[in-house]
C-alpha positions in Angstrom: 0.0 0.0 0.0 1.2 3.5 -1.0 0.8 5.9 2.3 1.1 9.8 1.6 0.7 12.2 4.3 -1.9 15.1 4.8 -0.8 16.9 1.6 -0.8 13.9 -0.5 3.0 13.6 -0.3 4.6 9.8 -1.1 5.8 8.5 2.0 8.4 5.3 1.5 8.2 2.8 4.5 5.1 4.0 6.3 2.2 2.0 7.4 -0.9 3.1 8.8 -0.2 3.2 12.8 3.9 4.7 12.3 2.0 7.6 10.5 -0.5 8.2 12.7 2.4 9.1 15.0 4.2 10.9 12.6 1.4 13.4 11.6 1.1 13.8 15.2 4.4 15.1 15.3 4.5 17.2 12.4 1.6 19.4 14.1 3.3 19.0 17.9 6.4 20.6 15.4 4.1 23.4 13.6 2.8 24.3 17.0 5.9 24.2 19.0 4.0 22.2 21.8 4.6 19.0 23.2 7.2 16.5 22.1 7.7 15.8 18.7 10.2 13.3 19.0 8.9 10.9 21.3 6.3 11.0 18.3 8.8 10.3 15.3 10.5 8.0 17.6 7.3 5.7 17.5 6.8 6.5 14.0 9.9 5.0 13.6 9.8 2.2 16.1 6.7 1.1 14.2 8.5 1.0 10.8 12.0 1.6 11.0 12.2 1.9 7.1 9.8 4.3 7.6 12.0 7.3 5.3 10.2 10.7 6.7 10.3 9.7 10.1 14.3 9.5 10.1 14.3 12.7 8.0 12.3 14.6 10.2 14.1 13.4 13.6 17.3 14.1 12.1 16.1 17.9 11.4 14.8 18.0 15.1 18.4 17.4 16.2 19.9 20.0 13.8 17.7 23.5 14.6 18.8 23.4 17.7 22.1 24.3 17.2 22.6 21.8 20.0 26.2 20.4 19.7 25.2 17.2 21.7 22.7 16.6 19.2 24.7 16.2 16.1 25.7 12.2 16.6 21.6 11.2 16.8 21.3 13.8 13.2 24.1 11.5 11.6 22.4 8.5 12.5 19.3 9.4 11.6 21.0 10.7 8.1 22.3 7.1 7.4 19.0 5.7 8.1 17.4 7.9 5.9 19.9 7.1 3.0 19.2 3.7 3.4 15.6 3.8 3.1 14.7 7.0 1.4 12.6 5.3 -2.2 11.5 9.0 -4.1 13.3 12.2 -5.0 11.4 14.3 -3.0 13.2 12.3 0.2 16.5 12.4 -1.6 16.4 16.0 -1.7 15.9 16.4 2.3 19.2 14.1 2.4 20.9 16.5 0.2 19.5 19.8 2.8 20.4 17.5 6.4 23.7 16.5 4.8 24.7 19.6 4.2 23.8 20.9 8.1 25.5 18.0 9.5 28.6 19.2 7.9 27.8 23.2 8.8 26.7 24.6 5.6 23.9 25.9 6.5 23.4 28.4 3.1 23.4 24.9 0.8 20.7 23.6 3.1 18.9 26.3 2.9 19.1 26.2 -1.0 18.5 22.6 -1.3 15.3 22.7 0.7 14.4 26.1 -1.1 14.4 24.0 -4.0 12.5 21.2 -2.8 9.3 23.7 -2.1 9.7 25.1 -5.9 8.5 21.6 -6.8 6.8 20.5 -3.8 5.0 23.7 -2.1 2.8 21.2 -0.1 6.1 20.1 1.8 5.1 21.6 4.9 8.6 19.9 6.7 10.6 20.9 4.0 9.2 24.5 4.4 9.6 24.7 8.2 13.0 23.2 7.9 13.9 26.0 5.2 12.4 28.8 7.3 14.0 28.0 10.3 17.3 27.9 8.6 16.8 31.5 6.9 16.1 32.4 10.5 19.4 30.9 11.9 21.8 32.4 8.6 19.6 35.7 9.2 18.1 35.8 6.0 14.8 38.1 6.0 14.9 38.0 2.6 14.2 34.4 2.2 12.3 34.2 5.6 9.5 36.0 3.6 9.9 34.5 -0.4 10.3 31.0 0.6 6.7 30.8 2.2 5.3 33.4 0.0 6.1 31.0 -2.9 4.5 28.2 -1.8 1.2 30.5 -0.5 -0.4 29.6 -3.9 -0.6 26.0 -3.0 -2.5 26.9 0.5 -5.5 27.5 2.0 -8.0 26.6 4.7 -8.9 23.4 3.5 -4.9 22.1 3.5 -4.1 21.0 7.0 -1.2 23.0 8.6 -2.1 26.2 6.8 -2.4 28.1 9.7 1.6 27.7 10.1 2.2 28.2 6.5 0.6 31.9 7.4 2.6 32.2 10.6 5.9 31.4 9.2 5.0 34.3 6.1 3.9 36.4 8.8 7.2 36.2 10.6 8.8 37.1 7.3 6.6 39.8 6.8 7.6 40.8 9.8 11.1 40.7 9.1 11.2 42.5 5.9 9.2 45.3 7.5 5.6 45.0 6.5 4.2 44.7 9.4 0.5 45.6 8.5 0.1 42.2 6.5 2.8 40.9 9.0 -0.2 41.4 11.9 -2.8 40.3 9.7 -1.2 36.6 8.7 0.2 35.8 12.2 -3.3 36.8 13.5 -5.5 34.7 11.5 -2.9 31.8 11.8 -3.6 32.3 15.9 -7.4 32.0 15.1 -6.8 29.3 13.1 -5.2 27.5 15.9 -4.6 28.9 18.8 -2.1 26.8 20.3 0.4 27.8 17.4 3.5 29.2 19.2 5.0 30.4 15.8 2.2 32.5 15.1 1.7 34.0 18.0 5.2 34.9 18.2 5.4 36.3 14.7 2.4 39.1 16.6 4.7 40.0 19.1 7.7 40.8 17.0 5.5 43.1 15.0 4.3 44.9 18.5 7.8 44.7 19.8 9.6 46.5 15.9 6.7 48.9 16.3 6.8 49.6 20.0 3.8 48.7 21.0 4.3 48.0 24.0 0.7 48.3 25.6 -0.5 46.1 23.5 1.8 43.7 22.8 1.5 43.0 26.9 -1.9 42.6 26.3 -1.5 40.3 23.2 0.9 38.1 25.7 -1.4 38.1 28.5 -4.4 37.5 27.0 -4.3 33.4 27.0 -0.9 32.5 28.2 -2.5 29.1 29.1 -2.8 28.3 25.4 0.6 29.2 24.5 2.7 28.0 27.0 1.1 24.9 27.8 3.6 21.8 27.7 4.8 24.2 24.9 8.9 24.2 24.0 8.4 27.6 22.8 7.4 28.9 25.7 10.6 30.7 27.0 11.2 32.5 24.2 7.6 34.0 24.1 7.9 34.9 27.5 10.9 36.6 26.8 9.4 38.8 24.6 6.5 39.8 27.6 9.2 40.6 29.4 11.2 42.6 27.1 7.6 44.8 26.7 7.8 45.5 30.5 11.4 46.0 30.3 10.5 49.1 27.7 8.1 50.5 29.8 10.8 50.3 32.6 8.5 48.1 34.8 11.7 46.4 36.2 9.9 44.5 38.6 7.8 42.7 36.2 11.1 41.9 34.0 12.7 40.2 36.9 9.7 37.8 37.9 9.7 37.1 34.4 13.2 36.0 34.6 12.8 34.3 37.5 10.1 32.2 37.2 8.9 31.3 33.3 12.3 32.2 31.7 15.5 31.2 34.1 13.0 29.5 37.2 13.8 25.7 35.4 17.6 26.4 35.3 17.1 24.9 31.6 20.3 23.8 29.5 18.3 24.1 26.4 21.0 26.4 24.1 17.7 28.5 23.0 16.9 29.2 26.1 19.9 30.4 27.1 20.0 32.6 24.9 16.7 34.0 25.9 18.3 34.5 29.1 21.7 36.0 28.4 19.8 38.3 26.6 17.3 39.1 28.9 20.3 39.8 32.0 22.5 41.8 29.5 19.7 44.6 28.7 19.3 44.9 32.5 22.8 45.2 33.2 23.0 47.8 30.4 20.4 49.6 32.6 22.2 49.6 35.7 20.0 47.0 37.2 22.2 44.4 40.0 21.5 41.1 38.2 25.3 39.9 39.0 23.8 36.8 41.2 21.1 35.7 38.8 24.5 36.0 36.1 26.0 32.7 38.2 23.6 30.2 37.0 23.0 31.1 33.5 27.1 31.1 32.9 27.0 28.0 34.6 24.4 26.3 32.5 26.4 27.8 29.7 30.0 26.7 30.8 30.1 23.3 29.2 28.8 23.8 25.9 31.5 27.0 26.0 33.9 25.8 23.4 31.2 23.9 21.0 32.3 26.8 18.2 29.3 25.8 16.8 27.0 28.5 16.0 28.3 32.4 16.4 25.0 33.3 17.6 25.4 31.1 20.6 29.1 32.1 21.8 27.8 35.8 21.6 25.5 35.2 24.1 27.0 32.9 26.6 30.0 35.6 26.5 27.5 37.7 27.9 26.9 35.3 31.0 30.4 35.0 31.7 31.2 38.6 31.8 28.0 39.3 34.0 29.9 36.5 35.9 33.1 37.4 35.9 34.3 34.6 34.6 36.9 35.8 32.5 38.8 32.2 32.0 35.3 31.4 30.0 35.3 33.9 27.9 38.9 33.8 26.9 38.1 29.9 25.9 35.2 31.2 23.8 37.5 33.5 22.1 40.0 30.8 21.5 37.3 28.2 19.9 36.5 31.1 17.8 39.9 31.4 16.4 39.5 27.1 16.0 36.3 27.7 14.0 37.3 30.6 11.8 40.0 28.1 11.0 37.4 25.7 9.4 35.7 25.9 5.8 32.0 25.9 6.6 29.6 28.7 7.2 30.0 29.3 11.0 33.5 30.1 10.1 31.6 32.9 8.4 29.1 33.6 10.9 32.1 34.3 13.6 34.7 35.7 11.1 32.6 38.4 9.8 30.2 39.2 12.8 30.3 36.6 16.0 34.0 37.3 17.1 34.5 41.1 16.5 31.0 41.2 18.7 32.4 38.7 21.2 35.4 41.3 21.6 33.5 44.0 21.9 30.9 42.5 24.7 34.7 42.0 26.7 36.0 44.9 26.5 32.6 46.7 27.8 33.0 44.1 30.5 36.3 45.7 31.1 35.0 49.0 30.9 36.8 49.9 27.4 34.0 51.3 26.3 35.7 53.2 23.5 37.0 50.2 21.8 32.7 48.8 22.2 31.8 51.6 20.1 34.8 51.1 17.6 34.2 47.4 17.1 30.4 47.3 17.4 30.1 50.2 14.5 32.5 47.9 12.6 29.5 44.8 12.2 26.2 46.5 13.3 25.0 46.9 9.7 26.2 43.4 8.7 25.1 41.6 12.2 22.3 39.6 10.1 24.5 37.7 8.9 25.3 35.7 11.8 21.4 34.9 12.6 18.9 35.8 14.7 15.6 38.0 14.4 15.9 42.1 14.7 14.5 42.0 18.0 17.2 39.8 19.5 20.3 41.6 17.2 18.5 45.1 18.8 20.7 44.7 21.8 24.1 44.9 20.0 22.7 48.6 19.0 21.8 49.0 22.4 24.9 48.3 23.6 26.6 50.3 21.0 24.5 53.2 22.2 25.1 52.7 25.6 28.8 52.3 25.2 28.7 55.5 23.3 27.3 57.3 26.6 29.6 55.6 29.2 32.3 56.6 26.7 31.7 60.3 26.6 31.5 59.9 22.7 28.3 62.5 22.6 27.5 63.2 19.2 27.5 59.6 18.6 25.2 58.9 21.5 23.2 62.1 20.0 22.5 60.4 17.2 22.2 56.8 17.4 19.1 58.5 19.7 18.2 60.6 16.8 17.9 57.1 15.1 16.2 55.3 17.6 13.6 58.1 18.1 13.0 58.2 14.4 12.1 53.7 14.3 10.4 53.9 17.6 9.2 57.5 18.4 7.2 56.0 21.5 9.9 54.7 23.2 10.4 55.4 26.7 13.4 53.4 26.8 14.8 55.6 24.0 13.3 58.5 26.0 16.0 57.8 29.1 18.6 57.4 26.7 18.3 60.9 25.2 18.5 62.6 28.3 21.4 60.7 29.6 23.2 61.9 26.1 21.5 65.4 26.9 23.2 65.3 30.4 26.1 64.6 28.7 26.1 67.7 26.6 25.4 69.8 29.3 28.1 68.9 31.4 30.6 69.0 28.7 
């Protein structure tokens, strides 16, 4: 019997109970809730020739950016080899292949061509997405699902994430009107989609809504956290609303409880809360014992060299630690990886290490050499990943740097800037007149 999956896609190996389980966890993966690989896993423990299901666990192992992870992705790639029967399967190979061996722009072009003549390939347009996201490519965030939008509508199951990944890239690419609109409707559509309710919040948090994007959070939390692995990173972005408003008090349980509370080792997460501590250390708040645990958590994974992205931020945690051995081992597995030919030696040779210097030598209260390095890579920071939101804080440094520095027609005008993206900004507000200060008393 020929089994295809819920957009009519061949499937080689499948049988009728292994994918059950598999569309089970292609929605748990959509929605960012639950655990999709204790799903695949019994996908594949019910037929272990079962191609898709090897596929799909080996890309769960890959977005990470987990190091730890990479041994199951290689097993799971041989599997797949053996097994995979159509080209559409072959051409997943070719995009986990090339991740396993870090080059994450092929991926991203193999599985960009996959949806040219699949569009239905809902895996293959996740997969893509999320690599676009991690190689900072708004460009593509937006085109690759606004390709495939022809092929879509409510009748196809999964198009509510179809409109939540094209409202993130909407979102990216500055249109945040239809931006709103998609990730909206994609929440409607089902409500327990973590992606689409995120893609809303980067659109209040670009447009500094503040008000409202507290009220978008708080408005059913118990549908987008529950047993959700999304859930940190969306409460991040709650906090970083409160945070603007300068409700400190609010950040801080934030971090305390939903964000940091599970001491989780998840490398996302982490991130979430480097980045979290570091905008309230560049506000003067006293986070230095909450600094402890998250450069703890981040301490063994501190020379992976994997992902630029990653050593930026647990650099962060080690300086708010004081752990100044850590970061100089960060710094020397960066030299290690810009040594290597694939794309992280990119990532950390064009963006990742000059930022990594710069977060030091604030740490070290060189603020003058901050400013000179971060104005060397803040126009070119997309290219070492992330979303606008989260690369906002190497501006804010920047700008803050700029103050500490008495550099004041720099710190002037990155205000001038600021004011002019985000006119409501109260956050932007403080920093003007701590640059006006600085006029006066010069």
């Amino acid at each position: 019997m020929n089994y295809r999956d819920l957009q009519n896609l061949p499937l080689t190996g499948a049988d009728t109970a292994s994918l059950e389980h598999y569309t089970r966890a292609l929605h748990q993966f959509r929605c960012y809730f639950e655990d999709p690989v204790a799903s695949v896993d019994a996908a594949i423990a019910q037929a272990p020739g079962f191609a898709m299901a090897h596929i799909f666990k080996a890309y769960l192992h890959l977005l990470g950016t987990e190091p730890e992870a990479m041994p199951v992705a290689r097993e799971c790639l041989a599997a797949a080899r053996r097994y995979a029967g159509n080209d559409r399967e072959r051409a997943h190979i070719a995009a986990i292949n090339a991740l396993t061996e870090g080059r994450w722009h092929d991926a991203g072009r193999a599985l960009e061509d996959a949806t040219i003549e699949n569009p239905r390939d809902i895996l293959a347009l996740q997969a893509g997405h999320l690599v676009d996201f991690f190689t900072g490519n708004a460009r593509m965030l937006r085109d690759r699902i606004g390709r495939a939008m022809p092929a879509w509508d409510e009748s196809v199951p999964g198009y509510h994430n179809v409109l939540a990944m094209h409202a993130f890239g909407l979102e990216e690419t500055g249109d945040y009107a239809n931006a709103e609109r998609a990730g909206r409707r994609g929440v409607e559509l089902e409500p327990r989609d973590g992606w689409a309710q995120h893609a809303v919040a980067h659109v209040m948090e670009m447009q500094c809504r503040t008000r409202d994007g507290i009220a978008w959070m708080r408005a059913a939390p118990d549908v987008w956290s529950k047993d959700s692995f999304f859930q940190v990173h969306l409460w991040w972005h709650l906090a970083l609303y409160h945070l603007e408003l300068g409700q400190i008090d609010e950040a801080l349980e934030l971090f305390d409880g939903p964000i940091h509370g599970a001491l989780s080792k998840i490398i996302l997460e982490l991130i979430d809360a480097s980045a979290m501590l570091w905008r309230l250390h560049l506000r003067g708040i006293d986070v230095e014992s909450r600094w402890q645990s998250v450069a703890e958590l981040w301490a063994p994974v501190a020379t992976a060299a994997n992902y630029a992205f990653n050593d930026v931020h647990a650099v962060m945690a080690f300086i708010g630690a004081g752990r100044d051995d850590l970061v100089d081992a960060v710094l020397r597995s960066q030299q290690a990886a810009m040594a290597r030919g694939d794309d992280n030696a990119t990532f950390t040779g064009e963006v990742g290490h000059t930022v990594t210097l710069a977060l030091r030598a604030f740490g070290r209260g060189d603020y003058s050499q901050t400013v000179r390095r971060l104005r060397a890579v803040r126009e070119i920071a997309h290219r070492f990943g992330g979303s606008h939101a989260q690369r906002d804080l190497i501006d804010l440094t920047l700008l803050e740097a700029s103050i500490r520095s008495g550099e004041m027609a720099l710190a002037r005008a990155l205000c001038a800037e600021r004011s002019y993206y985000r006119p409501e900004s109260p956050l932007t507000r403080l920093l003007q007149q701590r640059a006006q200060k600085l006029r006066v008393a010069a």
